[in-house]
C-alpha positions as CSV (number, residue, x, y, z in Angstrom):
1,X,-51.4,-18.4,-34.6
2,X,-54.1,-18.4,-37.2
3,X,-57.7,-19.0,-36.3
4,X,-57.6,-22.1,-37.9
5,X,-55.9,-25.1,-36.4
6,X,-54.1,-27.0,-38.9
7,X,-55.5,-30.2,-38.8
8,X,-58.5,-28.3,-39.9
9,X,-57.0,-27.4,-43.1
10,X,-56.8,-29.3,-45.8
11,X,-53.3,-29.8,-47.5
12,X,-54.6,-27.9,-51.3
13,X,-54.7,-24.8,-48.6
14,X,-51.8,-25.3,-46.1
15,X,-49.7,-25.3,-49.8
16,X,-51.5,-22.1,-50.3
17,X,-50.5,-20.9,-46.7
18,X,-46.6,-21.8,-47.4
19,X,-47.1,-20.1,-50.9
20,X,-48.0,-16.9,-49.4
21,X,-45.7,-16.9,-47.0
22,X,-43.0,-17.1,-49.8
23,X,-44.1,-14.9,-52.1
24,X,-44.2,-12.1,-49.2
25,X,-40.9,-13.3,-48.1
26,X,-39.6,-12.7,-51.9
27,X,-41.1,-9.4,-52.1
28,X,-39.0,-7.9,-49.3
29,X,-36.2,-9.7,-49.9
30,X,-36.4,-8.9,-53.1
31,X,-35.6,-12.1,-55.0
32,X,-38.0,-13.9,-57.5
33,X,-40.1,-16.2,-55.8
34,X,-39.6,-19.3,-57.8
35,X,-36.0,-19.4,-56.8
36,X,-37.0,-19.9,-53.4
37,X,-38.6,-23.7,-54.4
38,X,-35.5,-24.2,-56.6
39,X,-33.9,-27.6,-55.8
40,X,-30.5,-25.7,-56.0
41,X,-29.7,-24.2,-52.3
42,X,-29.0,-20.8,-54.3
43,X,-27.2,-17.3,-53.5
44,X,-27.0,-16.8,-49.5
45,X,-29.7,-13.9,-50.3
46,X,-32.2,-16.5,-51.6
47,X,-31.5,-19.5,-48.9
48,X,-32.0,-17.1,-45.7
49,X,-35.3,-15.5,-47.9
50,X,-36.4,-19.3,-48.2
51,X,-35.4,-20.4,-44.8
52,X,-37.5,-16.9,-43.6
53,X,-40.6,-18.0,-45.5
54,X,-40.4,-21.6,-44.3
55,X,-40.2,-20.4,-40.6
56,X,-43.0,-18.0,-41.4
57,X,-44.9,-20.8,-42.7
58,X,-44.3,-22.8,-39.5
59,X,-44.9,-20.3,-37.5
60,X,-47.4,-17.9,-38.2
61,X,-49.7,-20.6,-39.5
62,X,-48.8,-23.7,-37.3
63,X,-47.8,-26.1,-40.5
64,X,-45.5,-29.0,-39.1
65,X,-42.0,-29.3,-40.3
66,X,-43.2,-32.0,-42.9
67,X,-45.9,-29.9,-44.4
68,X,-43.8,-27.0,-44.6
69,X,-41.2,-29.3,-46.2
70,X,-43.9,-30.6,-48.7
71,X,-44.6,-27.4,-49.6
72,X,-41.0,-26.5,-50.0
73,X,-39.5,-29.5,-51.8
74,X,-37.4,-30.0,-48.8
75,X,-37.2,-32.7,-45.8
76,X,-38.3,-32.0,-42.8
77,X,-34.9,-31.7,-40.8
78,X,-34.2,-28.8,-43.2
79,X,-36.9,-26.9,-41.8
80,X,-36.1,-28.1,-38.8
81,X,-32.9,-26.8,-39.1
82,X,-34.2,-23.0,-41.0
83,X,-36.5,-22.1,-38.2
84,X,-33.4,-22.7,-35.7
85,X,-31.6,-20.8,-37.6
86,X,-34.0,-18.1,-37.9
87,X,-34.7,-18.2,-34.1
88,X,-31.3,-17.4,-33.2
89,X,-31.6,-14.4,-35.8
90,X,-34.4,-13.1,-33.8
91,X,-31.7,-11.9,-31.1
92,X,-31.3,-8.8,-33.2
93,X,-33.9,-6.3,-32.5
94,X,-34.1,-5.0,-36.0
95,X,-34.9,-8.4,-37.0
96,X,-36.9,-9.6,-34.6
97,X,-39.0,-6.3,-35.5
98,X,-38.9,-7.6,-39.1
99,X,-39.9,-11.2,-38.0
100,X,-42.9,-9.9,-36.1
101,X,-44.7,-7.7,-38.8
102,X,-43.7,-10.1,-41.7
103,X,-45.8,-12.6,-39.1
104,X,-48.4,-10.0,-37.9
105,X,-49.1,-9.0,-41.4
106,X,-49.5,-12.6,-42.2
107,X,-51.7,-13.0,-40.0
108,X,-54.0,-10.4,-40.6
109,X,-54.3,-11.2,-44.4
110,X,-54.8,-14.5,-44.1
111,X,-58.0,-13.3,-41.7
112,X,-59.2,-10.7,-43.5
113,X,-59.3,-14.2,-46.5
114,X,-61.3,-16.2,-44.6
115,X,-63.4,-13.5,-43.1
116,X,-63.9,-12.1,-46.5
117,X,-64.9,-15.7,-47.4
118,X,-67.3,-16.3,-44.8
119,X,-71.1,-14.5,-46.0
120,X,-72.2,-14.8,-42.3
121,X,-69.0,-12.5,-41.8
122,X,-70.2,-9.8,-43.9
123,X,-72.1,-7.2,-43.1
């Protein structure tokens, strides 16, 4: 997980969390990211790059199934129900390689952002 718990975030930057999650997911899916915060379920293409990117968002940076779903336009029980979806996916090991480097690389932006951010960081 992130080096930040999540009750230490504020909400302006979890949404900016779940946004980058997304428009990563959307790159290597390629589909356009606003399709994945349509209110239409969409093409099976754009529902599993969406569920992917709200399982990301879960995961990789610890948002609850409510935030994620805030950030998503979805309830809660939907993300619920994409990250137990994507789960099961990750019994395939070509996917579960593409699961953990879409996470890793997550990861490692989003602390090379707040690192960059911090002056006491630089050197």
């Amino acid at each position: 997980m992130n080096n930040l718990e999540p009750a230490d975030v504020d909400p302006i930057d979890q949404a900016a969390l779940a946004r980058l999650a997304e428009v990563v997911v959307a790159a290597v899916a390629h589909v356009p990211a606003a399709s994945l915060r349509s209110p239409c379920r969409g093409r099976r293409p754009i529902a599993l790059a969406r569920q992917t990117a709200m399982y990301l968002a879960h995961v990789a940076f610890g948002l609850s199934f409510t935030r994620v779903g805030i950030c998503f336009g979805r309830d809660r029980t939907t993300v619920r129900h994409a990250c137990a979806l994507i789960e099961d996916r990750r019994d395939d090991p070509a996917r579960e390689f593409a699961l953990a480097a879409l996470e890793a690389g997550l990861l490692a932006l989003t602390g090379a952002l707040v690192t960059g951010a911090r002056p006491e960081a630089r050197s």
